[in-house]
C-alpha angles and dihedrals in degrees: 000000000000088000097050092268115137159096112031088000098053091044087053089048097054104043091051084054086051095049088052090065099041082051103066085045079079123120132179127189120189110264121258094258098033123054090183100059139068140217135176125283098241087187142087106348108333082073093054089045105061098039089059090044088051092047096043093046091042101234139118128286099217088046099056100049092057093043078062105036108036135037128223113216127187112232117206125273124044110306093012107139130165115205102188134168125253123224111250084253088065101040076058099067095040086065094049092045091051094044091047089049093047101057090037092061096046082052097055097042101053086043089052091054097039091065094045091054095050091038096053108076088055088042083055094058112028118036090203093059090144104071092055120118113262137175120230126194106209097188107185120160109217148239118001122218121164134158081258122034117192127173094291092074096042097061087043097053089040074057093057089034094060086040093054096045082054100056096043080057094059096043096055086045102057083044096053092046086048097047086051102045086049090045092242116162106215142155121252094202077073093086132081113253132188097180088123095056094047085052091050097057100029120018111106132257094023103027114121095240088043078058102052099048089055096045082049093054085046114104100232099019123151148185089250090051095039087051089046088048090052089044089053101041100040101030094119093050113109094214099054136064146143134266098239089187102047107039106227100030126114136179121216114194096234114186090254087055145273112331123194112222123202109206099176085108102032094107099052096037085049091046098050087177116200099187123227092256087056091053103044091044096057092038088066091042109134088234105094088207099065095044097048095055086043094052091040093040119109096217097052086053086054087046092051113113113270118233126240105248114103093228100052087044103055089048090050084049093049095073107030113171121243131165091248099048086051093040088049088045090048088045087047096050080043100054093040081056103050085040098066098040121071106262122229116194115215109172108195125200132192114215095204144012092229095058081224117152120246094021129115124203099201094184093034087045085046092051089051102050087049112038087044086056096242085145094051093056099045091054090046078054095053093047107114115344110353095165110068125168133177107249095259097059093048079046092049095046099031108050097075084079095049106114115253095257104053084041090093095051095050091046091052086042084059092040091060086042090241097144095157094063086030085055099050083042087059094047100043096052078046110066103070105036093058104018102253112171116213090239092067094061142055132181112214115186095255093019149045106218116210134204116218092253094056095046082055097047090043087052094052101053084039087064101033087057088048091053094042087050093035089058086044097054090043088052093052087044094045087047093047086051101044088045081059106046087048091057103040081055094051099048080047093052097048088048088047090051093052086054105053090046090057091050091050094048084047091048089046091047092044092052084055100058093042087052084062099042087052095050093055089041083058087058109049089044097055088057093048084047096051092050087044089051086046091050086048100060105051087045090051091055085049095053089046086065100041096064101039086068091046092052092059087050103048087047084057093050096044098062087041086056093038088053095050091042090047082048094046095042084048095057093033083055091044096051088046091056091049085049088044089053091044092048096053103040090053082050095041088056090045095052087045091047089054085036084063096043093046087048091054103051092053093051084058090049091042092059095045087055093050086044090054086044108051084051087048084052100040084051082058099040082055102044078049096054093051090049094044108024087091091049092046091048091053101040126094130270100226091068108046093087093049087054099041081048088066092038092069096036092058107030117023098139080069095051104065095049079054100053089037077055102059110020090133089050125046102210130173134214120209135185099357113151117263089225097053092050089045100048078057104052081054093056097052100048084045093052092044087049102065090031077065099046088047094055092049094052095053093043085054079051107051084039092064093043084057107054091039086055093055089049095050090036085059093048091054113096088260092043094051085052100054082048089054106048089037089059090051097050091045094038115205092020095092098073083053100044087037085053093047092042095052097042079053088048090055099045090055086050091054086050 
């Protein structure tokens, strides 16, 4: 509204601006009978979407589908016309072009008015309005470089191309005007310069976008012939060569750097067609708005039907409209503009990609600074002299490597404030010293222009004077520091000597009056000594006495003593053998107690031994009748008491278990063999000797348990109390019955 755009005319804007968008909402399919040609999607939202486009732009459903799906030819002779269908490819591309023309022109148009609005009120007051002063923003982003790189790239980066060329011209401009008002001999050849690249995209007739536009106006033409056309006709060209790898692809060597094109879609891009129906249908369309920019626009004119007549045709065909032709007319309205302004550089880098504070993108920061041709502009700024000082400040920075005797005549040149003729002093003492060519260096008549290789040489021998001076100055500090400290160390060793000779004469003077003293000390103790040894001694012959007297008296004392301790160990050694007696008889009774008791038990186990061995026996007895029964009842009896004779000579400890044996029944063996009985006999006592040795080990046994048993029983709690209260009913008996129990103790321990 501010710029005069409301009411009607705003309501018209901004519903063109909707039905763009509801236009690339669009879709087509092939019909069910014909593959090659298109119709509009009535469903989901490509049906919503055109019937909004149609209501916003004012025109008629049915028209605008078949703007965009069918093309109207025009057959030779007077009413020959020709209504065929689009593939859905190409119904595609009528909605992108439309789309495209339809936001081009709303943009146009607001930025022409725009400008009116803000150029009236000059244009009011001053006719040449014109001619005033004015200050333009030319905001361009700089060089392009994707995985796929179409014809948009490459007009953007022929943008940054011409840019740059044009600022290499100024540049070298402002250089050339500087050299010769300073009177500098230089080479031109020195600066950077990307003429050829701006020829290779856009000198006519070869340049890449001349090409395309005649290869777009060629019946036939295609993106292969257009990429074996560039080959050919720029094949010598070092900026440009082909992809081997990928057909239709090129690389053009930008400033920034090498860029891969795709030209697979350069023709259609460059054509933008916006057939004749498109055209004729908008341009009916009931928003004024609309009709009016068809009928205005340039490429609507392009898009209207030729006529028939040879003469009017070869002059429509002579300007045919394409994207690059109007892009190359805009960048030529763009450059005559700049060119006659005075230009102002701002190069602008974006640290990150986030726009976030305190973070720093380095590649981002690297492609910048490339593909926005920094580089390139700081090395138009280092051809030929790019430090340049005024002759006070190379005298001032420089002078310190002056030799010592042409320093006088410089200092009275600048004293007289001739620093022209101060300035070619200082370089010419200059060049062998240090090694400074003539062809680093050039003198101006304000300023001393520098190449890149003198500064650094200058530099160089600028710090390596410092260092030397600097060394110099740090020598003549560390000697005056070192002077001082000598000197501080031998004042402090003078004052330390004087007072270690007046201690020693204090100390000399001090051993001689202690020399003097001692000797009267001396004195006077020898006569206390004297009077002591004489004390002494009276009180030694009184304490003679003395113990002599008391020597008759401890003797005294001592058989008195010995006579009651002889009495008192008498009657403690009669009392422990009273205790003794007592204590062993106690234990005496209770050995015999378990004496009895073990007795006892192996009576028991004796008998059954003898028990288990009569029956053992009577078992063999038995086995033995029934071997020898047959041989005693057939032997004679004449001989049975000579056998049973030797019987009881040999084996009468076998005779009485017999008999034991068979004491109900007399029985009487006759004829057994005497080895066999007496084999017998063996085997038994055998037999009765081990089970013996057996029985007294285990009564040693149980013995020993026993009397370990009482030991551990009295060191048990209850057994200490009875100890104890035994020991205070009996006196003097513990120390007896505590040494026995712990020798006792001891013993079990051992064990």
């Amino acid at each position: 509204r501010s710029f005069g755009i409301d009411g009607d005319l705003l309501s018209n804007l901004l519903d063109v601006i909707v039905a763009v968008l509801h236009v690339g909402n669009l879709r087509f399919v092939p019909p069910p009978n014909n593959s090659e040609g298109s119709t509009l999607l009535r469903e989901d939202k490509s049906g919503m979407s055109i019937e909004h486009a149609c209501q916003l732009l004012q025109v008629d459903l049915e028209t605008l589908g078949n703007a965009l799906c069918r093309k109207t030819m025009r057959a030779p002779g007077r009413d020959g016309v020709i209504n065929m269908a689009v593939t859905v490819a190409k119904a595609v591309e009528a909605r992108d072009a439309l789309a495209r023309h339809l936001y081009e022109t709303i943009f146009t148009f607001v930025v022409a008015r725009i400008n009116a609005v803000v150029g009236s009120a000059q244009q009011a007051t001053d006719a040449a309005a014109s001619d005033l002063p004015f200050i333009g923003v030319l905001d361009i982003f700089g060089f392009e470089f994707f995985d796929t790189n179409s014809l948009e790239q490459l007009f953007i980066n022929f943008t940054n191309e011409l840019l740059q060329h044009y600022f290499n011209e100024v540049i070298f401009e402002h250089e050339s005007k500087l050299y010769t008002q300073e009177g500098i001999q230089w080479d031109p050849l020195d600066f950077p310069d990307n003429a050829a690249n701006v020829d290779l995209i856009g000198k006519a007739p070869t340049g890449i976008l001349s090409m395309l536009d005649e290869e777009c106006m060629t019946v036939g033409g295609s993106s292969s012939v257009l990429c074996s056309k560039l080959e050919k006709t720029h094949a010598a060209v070092r900026q440009f060569s082909l992809v081997k790898q990928r057909r239709g692809n090129f690389i053009i060597q930008h400033f920034a750097g090498p860029v891969e094109y795709t030209c697979a879609a350069f023709l259609e891009k460059n054509k933008d067609q916006l057939n004749a129906d498109l055209v004729k249908c908008l341009g009916g369309s009931g928003n004024d708005l609309v009709r009016r920019r068809f009928m205005d626009s340039e490429r609507a004119s392009a898009a209207q039907e030729p006529p028939m007549d040879g003469q009017t045709r070869r002059k429509s065909r002579a300007r045919p409209y394409s994207l690059s032709s109007e892009f190359r007319e805009q960048l030529r309205g763009l450059m005559e503009r700049i060119r006659a302004t005075e230009p102002h550089f701002i190069r602008c880098i974006k640290p990150n990609i986030h726009n976030a504070a305190y973070e720093f993108d380095r590649h981002s920061v690297v492609q910048q600074l490339q593909y926005q041709g920094v580089l390139q502009a700081i090395e138009a700024s280092r051809a030929g002299f790019p430090v340049r000082l005024t002759h006070r400040q190379s005298i001032l920075q420089f002078r310190c490597l002056v030799p010592p005797e042409s320093q006088t005549q410089l200092q009275t040149c600048m004293a007289r404030g001739k620093h022209s003729s101060a300035v070619r002093l200082l370089f010419s003492c200059l060049k062998e010293p240090i090694g400074l060519e003539s062809n680093m260096w050039a003198l101006g008549t304000t300023l001393v222009f520098l190449k890149k290789d003198g500064s650094k040489v200058l530099g160089a021998a600028v710090v390596s004077r410092r260092r030397f001076s600097a060394i110099k100055l740090q020598s003549a500090w560390r000697c005056c520091i070192r002077r001082k400290a000598f000197l501080a160390a031998r004042s402090g060793a003078i004052r330390i000597q004087a007072c270690l000779r007046g201690l020693t004469d204090r100390k000399l003077v001090f051993s001689m009056r202690r020399e003097q003293a001692a000797l009267l000390l001396q004195s006077r103790q020898r006569a206390r000594m004297a009077q002591a040894l004489r004390k002494k001694r009276l009180h030694g012959l009184v304490a003679l006495q003395t113990w002599f007297r008391a020597r008759h008296l401890r003797r005294q004392l001592l058989q008195t003593v010995a006579f009651v301790v002889s009495l008192q160990a008498w009657w403690r050694r009669v009392r422990k053998r009273l205790h003794a007696k007592r204590f062993w008889r106690a234990a005496v009774r209770l050995q015999s107690l378990w004496r009895g008791r073990r007795s006892r038990r192996q009576t028991v186990d004796t008998k059954l031994a003898k028990l288990r061995q009569r029956q053992a026996v009577r078992s063999l007895v038995q086995l033995w009748r029934k071997r020898v029964c047959g041989r005693v009842l057939s032997a004679q009896e004449t001989a049975a008491p000579i056998v049973l004779a030797a019987c009881d000579e040999r084996g009468g400890e076998l005779a009485s278990p017999a008999t034991q044996l068979d004491e109900g029944n007399s029985l009487y063996v006759k004829g057994c063999r005497h080895g066999e009985l007496a084999a017998a006999v063996a085997a038994m006592h055998l037999r009765v000797k081990a089970l013996q040795v057996e029985a007294e080990a285990v009564r040693r046994q149980q013995e020993d348990l026993r009397a370990k048993a009482v030991i551990i029983q009295r060191w048990t709690l209850g057994g200490m109390l009875r100890v104890a209260a035994s020991a205070l009913l009996r006196g003097d008996c513990v120390g007896t019955r505590c040494v026995s129990t712990k020798h006792n103790l001891g013993d079990l321990q051992r064990q």
